[in-house]
N, C-alpha and C positions, 0 to 999 in steps of 0.2 A: 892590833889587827888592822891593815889595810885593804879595802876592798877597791878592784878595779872599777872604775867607772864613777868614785865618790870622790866628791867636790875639795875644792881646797882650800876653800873662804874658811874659816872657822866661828863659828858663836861660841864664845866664853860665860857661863853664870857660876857665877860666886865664885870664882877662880881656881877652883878645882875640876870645875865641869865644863866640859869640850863636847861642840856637835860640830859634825865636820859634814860636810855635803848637804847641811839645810839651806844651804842661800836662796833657794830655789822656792823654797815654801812661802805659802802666801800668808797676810800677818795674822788671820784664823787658826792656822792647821799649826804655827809656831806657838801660839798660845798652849792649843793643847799637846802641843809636843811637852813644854817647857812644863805643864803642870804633872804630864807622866812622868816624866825622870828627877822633877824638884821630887815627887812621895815616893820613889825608890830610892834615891839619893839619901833621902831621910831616912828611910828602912834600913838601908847600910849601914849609914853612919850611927844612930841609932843602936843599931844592934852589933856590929864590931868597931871595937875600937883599934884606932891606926887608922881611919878608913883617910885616904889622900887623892886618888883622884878615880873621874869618872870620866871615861872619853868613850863617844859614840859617834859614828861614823854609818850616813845613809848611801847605800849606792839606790837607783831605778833600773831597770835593762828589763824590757818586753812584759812591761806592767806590772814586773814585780818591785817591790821595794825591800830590798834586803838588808838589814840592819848588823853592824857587828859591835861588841858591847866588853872593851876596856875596864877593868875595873881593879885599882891596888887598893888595898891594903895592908901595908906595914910592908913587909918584904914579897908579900904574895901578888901575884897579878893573875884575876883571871878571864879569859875570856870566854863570849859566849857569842851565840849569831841566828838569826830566825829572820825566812825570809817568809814574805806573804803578798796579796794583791792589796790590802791595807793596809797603807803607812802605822795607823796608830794601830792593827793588829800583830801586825811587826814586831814595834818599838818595844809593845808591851811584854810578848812572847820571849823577847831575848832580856831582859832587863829581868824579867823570872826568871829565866834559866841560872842567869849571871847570879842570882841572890840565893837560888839554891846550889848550883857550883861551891858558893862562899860555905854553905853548910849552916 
């Protein structure tokens, strides 16, 4: 899922996991970017196996930050998207949805 307005720098962890439009974030807010989506990352992977990648993608527009949330497993991909006035109430909202999508 591509959102208009989101960045094209990409941050890579552990090489399955992609943030797209963080370049922007200062090195506080990247910290706890990276430790929200490392304990979902792990909940996934963790609890389905196949899990392969994780790509999340921030746009901003009129102080929202709206989050859209990639996520495969084995042949499934699903996505999910929550937007908010807090980045990390956001990030978290859709990263839920996305783990309950998975079932």
């Amino acid at each position: 899922m591509v959102l208009p307005g989101g960045g094209t720098a990409v941050i890579e962890l552990g090489g399955n996991i992609t943030l797209n439009g963080f370049q922007d974030r200062d090195y506080a807010e990247l910290i706890v970017v990276k430790k929200i989506v490392g304990r979902y990352a792990r909940q996934i992977s963790d609890s389905h196996e196949g899990f392969q990648r994780l790509d999340i993608t921030l746009a901003v527009k009129e102080g929202k930050h709206t989050i859209a949330v990639a996520c495969t497993v084995g042949e499934k991909r699903t996505d999910a998207l929550a937007s908010e006035p807090n980045l990390f109430v956001a990030l978290d909202a859709a990263l839920k949805n996305a783990v309950q999508r998975l079932g």
